[in-house]
N, C-alpha and C positions, 0 to 999 in steps of 0.2 A: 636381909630377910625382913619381912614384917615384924615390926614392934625396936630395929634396931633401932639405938639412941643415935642414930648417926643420919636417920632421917630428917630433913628440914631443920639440924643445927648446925647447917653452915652459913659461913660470912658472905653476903653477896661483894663479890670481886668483880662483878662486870660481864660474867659470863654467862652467854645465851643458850649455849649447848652443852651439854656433856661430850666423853671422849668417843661414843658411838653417836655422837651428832640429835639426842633426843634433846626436847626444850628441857631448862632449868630457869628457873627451879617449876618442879612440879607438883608442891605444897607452896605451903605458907612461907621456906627458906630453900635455899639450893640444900642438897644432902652434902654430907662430908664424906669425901672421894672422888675417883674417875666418873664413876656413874650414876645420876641420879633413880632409885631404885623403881621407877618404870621401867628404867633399861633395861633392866634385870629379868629376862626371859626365864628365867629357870635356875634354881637354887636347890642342891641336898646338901646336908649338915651333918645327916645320919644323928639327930635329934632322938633316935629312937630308944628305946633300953636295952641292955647288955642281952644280947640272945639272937635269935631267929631272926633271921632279915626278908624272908619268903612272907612275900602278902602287905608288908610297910607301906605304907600311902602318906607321907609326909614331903617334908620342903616344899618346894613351890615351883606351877610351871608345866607340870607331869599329867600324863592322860591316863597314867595307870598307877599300879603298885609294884614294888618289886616281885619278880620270878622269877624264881632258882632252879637252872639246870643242870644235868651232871650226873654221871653213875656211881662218883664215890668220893667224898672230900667233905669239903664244909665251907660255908658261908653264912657269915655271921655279924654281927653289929657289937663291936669291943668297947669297951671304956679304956683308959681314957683316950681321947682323941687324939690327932696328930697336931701337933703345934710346930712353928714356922717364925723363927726370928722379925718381930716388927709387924708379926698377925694378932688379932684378938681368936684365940682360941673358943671356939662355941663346937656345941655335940660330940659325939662320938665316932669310932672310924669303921669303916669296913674291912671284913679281914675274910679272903678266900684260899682253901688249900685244895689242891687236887691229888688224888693218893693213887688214881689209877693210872693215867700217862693220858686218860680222855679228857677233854675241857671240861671244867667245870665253870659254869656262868651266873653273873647277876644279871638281870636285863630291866628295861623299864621306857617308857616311852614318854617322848618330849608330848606336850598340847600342839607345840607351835610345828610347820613344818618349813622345811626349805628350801631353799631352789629355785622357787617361783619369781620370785624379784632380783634385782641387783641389792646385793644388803653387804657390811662388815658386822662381824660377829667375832665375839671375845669367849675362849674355854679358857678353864683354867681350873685344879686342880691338885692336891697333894697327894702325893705316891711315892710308894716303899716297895720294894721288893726286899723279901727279905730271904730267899731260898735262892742261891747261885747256880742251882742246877735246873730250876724250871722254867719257864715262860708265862708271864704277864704280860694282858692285852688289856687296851682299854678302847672300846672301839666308841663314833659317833659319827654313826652311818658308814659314809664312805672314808671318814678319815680315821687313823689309827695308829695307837700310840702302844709299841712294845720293850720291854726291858726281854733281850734274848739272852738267856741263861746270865752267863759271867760276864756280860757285855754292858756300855753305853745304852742308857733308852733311847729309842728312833721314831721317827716319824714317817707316816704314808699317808698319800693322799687317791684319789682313784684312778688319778693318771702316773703316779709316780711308784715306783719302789719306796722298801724301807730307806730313811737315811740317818745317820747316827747325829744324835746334838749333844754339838760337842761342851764338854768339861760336866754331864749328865751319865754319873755313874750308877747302875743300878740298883746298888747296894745301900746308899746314903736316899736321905728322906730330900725329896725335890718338889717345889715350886710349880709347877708348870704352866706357862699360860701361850696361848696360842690365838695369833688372827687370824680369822679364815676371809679371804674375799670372795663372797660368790656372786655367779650371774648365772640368769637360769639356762646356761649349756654345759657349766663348769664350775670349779672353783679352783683358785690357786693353794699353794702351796703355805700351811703356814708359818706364820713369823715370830719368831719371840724366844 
């Protein structure tokens, strides 16, 4: 995100591109990481304070703010955040419960769009479920990532069914990161 220490302090090793093929460095040193943070289409952190998450216009990348749907639950912005062996932990998390059996949603819309080019493109993501009886979605666009009740979380794409990824229990705190290849009639399946 803007301001991390990890912008323009890395070692030039010789390399022209980052892992999504943008020039490096693109400051004064290459960034330290896969990406040099041009790359970086769009970032939430959930930076926000502990409370209400309806109406939030933070991270970066976003054409809007958040808005919450839903006839009976909550959706909220928790302390502390989720942390992830070998992450620097920043912000806070998001935490949704639906209490009637209808969706309850956060939604929010990217600046960038897509489709239009042949592009690769990198999500990624920390996720918990933590109710074995429910159903978490997390959708982006046509691609979508669900933890079903006591199950494996799975993935879909707009041509494919759910498919379970395997040793991704949905009850433990997960990683998730995914490539998507698109061209503009399709996209494949992603990887990761």
């Amino acid at each position: 995100q803007a301001g991390s220490p990890d912008i323009d302090a890395g070692d030039n090793v010789g390399a022209t591109v980052d892992f999504e093929n943008n020039p490096v460095p693109q400051g004064a040193a290459p960034d330290i990481g896969a990406f040099e943070s041009a790359g970086v289409f769009a970032y939430e952190g959930f930076d926000y304070a502990a409370g209400s998450l309806g109406g939030a216009n933070g991270g970066r990348g976003w054409a809007s703010g958040w808005v919450i749907g839903g006839a009976a639950g909550s959706t909220s912005t928790v302390s502390p955040g989720l942390t992830y062996a070998g992450l620097t932990a920043t912000g806070n998390r998001f935490q949704i419960y639906d209490t009637d059996g209808a969706m309850q949603t956060a939604t929010r819309t990217l600046a960038k769009t897509f489709g239009a080019t042949t592009e690769t493109y990198w999500i990624s993501f920390l996720a918990r479920k933590q109710n074995s009886g429910r159903e978490a979605y997390i959708y982006f666009g046509g691609l979508a990532f669900r933890a079903y009740q006591g199950n494996a979380w799975q993935v879909k794409t707009p041509g494919t069914s759910y498919a379970s990824l395997t040793g991704v229990g949905s009850a433990s705190l997960h990683l998730i990161v995914a490539r998507v290849d698109a061209t503009p009639a399709s996209a494949t399946a992603p990887r990761g």
